[in-house]
MILUMTI-958596 format. One record per residue: residue in one letter; y, z, x of N, C-alpha, C in turn. Coordinates in steps of 0.2 Angstrom, whole numbers, plus 5000, padded with zeros to 4 digits. Layout:
! residues N
aYZXYZXYZX;...
//
This chain:
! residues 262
x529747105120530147165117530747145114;x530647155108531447145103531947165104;x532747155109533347205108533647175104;x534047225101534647215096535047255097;x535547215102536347255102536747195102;x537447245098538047185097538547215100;x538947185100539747205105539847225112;x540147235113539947235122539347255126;x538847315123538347325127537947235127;x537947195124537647155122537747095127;x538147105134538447075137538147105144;x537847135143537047155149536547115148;x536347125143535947055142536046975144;x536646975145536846905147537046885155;x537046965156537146985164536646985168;x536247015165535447005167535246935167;x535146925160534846835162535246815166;x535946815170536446765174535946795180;x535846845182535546855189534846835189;x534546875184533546825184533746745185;x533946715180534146645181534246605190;x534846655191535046635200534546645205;x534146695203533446725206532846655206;x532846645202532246595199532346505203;x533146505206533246445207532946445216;x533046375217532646345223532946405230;x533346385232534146415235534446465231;x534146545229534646595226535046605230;x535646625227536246665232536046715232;x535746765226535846805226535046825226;x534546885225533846885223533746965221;x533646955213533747005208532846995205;x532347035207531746995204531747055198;x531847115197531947155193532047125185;x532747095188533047045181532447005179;x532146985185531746905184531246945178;x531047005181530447035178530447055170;x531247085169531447115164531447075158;x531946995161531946925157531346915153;x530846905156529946885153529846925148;x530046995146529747045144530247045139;x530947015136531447005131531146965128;x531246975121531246925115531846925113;x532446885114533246885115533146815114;x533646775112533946705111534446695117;x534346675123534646675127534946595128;x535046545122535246475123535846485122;x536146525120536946545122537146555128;x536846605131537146595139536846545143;x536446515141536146465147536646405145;x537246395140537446355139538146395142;x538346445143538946495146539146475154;x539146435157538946415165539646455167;x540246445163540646475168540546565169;x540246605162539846675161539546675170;x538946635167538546645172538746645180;x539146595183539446575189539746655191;x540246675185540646725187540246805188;x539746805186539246845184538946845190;x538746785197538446795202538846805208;x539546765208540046785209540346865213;x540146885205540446955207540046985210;x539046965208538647015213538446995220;x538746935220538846935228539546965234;x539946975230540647005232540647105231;x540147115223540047185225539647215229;x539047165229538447205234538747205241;x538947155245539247145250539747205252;x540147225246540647295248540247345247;x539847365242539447415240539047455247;x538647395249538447375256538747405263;x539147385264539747405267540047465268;x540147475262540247565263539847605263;x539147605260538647625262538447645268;x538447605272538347595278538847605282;x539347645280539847675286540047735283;x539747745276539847815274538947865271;x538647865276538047895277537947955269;x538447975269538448025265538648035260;x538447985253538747955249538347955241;x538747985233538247965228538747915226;x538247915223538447835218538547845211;x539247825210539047835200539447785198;x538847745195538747655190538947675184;x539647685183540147685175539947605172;x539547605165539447565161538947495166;x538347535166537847515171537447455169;x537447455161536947415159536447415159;x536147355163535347355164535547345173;x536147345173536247335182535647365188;x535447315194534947355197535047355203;x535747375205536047365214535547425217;x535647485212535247535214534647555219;x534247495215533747465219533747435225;x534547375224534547335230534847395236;x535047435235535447465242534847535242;x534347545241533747615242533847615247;x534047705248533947715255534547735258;x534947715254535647685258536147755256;x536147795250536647825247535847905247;x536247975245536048025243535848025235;x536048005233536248015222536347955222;x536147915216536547855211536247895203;x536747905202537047905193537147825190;x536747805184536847805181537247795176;x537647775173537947815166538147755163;x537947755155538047715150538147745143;x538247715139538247745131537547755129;x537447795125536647825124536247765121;x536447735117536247635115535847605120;x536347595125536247575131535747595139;x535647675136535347725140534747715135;x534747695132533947695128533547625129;x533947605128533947505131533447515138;x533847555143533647525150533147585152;x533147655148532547705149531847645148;x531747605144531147575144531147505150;x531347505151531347455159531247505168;x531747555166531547595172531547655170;x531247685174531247775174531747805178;x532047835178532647855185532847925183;x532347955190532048055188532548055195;x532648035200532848055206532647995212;x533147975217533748015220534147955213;x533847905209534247895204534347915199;x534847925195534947975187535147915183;x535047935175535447895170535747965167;x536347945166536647985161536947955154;x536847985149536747945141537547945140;x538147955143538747945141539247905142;x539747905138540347875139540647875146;x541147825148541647865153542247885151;x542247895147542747945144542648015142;x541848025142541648075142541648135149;x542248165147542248215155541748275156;x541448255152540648315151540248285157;x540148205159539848175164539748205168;x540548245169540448275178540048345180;x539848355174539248405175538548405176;x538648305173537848295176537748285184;x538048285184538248235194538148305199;x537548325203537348365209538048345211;x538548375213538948365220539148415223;x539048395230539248485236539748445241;x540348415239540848375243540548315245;x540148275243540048215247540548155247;x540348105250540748055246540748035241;x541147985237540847965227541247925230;x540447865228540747805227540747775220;x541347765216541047735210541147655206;x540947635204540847575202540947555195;x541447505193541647485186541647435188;x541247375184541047305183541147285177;x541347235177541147205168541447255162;x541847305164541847355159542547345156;x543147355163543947355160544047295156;x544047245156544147185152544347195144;x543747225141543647245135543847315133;x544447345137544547405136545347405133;x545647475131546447465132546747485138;x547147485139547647525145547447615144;x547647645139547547715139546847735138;x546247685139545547705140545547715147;x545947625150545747665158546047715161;x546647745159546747795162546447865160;x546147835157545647885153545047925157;x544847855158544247855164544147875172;x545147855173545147875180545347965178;x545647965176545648045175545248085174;x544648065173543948105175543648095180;x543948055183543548075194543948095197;x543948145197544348195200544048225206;x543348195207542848235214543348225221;x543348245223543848245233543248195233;x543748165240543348095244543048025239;x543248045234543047975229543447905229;x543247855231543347795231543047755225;x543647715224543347675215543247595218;x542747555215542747495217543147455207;x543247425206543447405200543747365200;x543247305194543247235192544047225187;x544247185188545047185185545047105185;x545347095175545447035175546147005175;x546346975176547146925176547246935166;x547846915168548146955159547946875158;x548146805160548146765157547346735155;x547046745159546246735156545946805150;x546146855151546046885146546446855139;x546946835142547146795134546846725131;x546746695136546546615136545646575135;x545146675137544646645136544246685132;x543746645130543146685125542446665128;x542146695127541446725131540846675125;x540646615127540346575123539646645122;x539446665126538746695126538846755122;x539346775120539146805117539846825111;x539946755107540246715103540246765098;x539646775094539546805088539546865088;x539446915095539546975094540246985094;x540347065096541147085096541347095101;x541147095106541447085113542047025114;x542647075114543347035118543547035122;x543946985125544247035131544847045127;x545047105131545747145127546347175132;x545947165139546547205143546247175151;x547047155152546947135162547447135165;x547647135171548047185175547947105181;x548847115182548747055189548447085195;x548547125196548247155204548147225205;x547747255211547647305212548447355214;x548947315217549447355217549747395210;x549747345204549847345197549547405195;x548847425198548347465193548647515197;x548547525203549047595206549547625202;x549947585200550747615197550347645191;x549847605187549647675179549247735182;x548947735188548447785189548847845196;x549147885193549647945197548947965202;x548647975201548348025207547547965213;x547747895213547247855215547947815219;x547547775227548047735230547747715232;x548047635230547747555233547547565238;x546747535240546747515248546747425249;x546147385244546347325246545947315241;x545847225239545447205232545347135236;x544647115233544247055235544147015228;x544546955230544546905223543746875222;x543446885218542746845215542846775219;x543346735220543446665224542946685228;x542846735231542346745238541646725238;x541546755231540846765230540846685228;x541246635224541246565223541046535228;x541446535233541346495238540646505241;x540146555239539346535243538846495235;x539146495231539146455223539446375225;x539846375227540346305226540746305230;x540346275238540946265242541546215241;x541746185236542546165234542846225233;x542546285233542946335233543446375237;x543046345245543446355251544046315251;x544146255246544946225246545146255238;x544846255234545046275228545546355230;x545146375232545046465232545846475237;x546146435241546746445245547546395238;x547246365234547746375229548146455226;x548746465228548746525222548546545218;x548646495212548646505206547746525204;x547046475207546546505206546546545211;x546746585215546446635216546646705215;x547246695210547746765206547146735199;x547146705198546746735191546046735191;x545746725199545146755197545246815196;x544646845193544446915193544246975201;x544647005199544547045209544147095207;x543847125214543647185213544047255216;x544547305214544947325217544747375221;x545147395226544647475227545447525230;x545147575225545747625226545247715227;x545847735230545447805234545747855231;x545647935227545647965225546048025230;x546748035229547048075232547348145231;x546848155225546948245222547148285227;
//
């Protein structure tokens, strides 16, 4: 099957193959057969990201740092939807069945078209064809007070300051907890994404820490944030020395998590 997408949708494609790939190896850390399946079925040029290793590392990384929280909460909060802001072809959905009431979905309709041809998601999974910045979303979402757990990976990077507050100002559900991927400003300046060179994907925006992100977001407070180092260290135990340096452990990329206090 032929995709053709350029600029940041274009960087699920290279997400996917980082997890089919980790999948396929002797020892996966992680096990994505979804991806593995989806991979076979592309007619995509993927010798850019197989040559991208830091892409890739960081890519497994973080799905071993989000499932593990994902996880987590799930399973102490029974009562819970999920809404997957810029979802891609992501398939935690799948990894945690059973676990949540609702998962939502929600990408650009490019991207919602992309992934309608790999799954079907009628119920208790939904896609939604929007932006997040589109506050129309919240009227796709069944909610009768449950928890919201919601989830932004891969996304802030390539955003500006006034999109993200953008974003958060349309979750506005009571009990909603944000999980959210956050880069260091000096690797936003300092790096380019070989795998996906020729597209338009930049990064454009990163913030030192989850305390940082509180201060622009008035109605959301810090509870705690898990540096990607974590997810390294089951990758590259030099991690477990490298990862108590400061310096690599502020500029990895964190996962923050802040709770909505409407």
């Amino acid at each position: 099957m032929k995709i053709n997408v350029k600029g940041v949708p274009e960087t699920m494609i290279q997400t996917l193959y980082a997890r089919a790939k980790e999948t396929s190896k002797e020892n996966p850390k992680i096990k994505d057969e979804m991806a593995v399946s989806i991979v076979k079925q592309l007619d995509y040029d993927f010798s850019n990201a197989d040559q991208d290793r830091t892409m890739s590392l960081g890519v497994i990384a973080r799905t071993i740092v989000l499932d593990k929280m994902v996880e987590e909460y799930l399973n102490t909060h029974k009562d819970t939807i999920v809404i997957n802001i810029a979802c891609g072809l992501d398939t935690r959905c799948y990894r945690m069945k059973g676990k949540y009431v609702r998962w939502y979905n929600l990408d650009l309709p490019e991207t919602i078209n992309i992934r309608k041809q790999f799954f079907k998601e009628t119920g208790p999974i939904y896609q939604i064809a929007k932006s997040a910045m589109d506050e129309s979303y919240r009227d796709d979402i069944q909610y009768h007070g449950e928890n919201i757990l919601v989830i932004i990976e891969g996304l802030t990077m390539y955003l500006s300051e006034n999109d993200i507050k953008k974003i958060f100002s349309i979750i506005t559900f009571k009990n909603s907890t944000v999980m959210v991927e956050v880069m260091f400003p000096f690797v936003v300046k300092h790096t380019k994404e070989k795998s996906v060179e020729g597209s338009h994907a930049k990064f454009t925006w990163g913030i030192k820490n989850g305390k940082e992100l509180e201060k622009l977001l008035p109605t959301f407070s810090f509870l705690t944030e898990v540096s990607l180092v974590e997810g390294m260290k089951k990758l590259m135990p030099i991690y477990h020395v490298l990862g108590k340096i400061p310096f690599v452990y502020n500029i990895s990329n964190k996962i923050v998590v802040l709770n909505n206090h409407n």
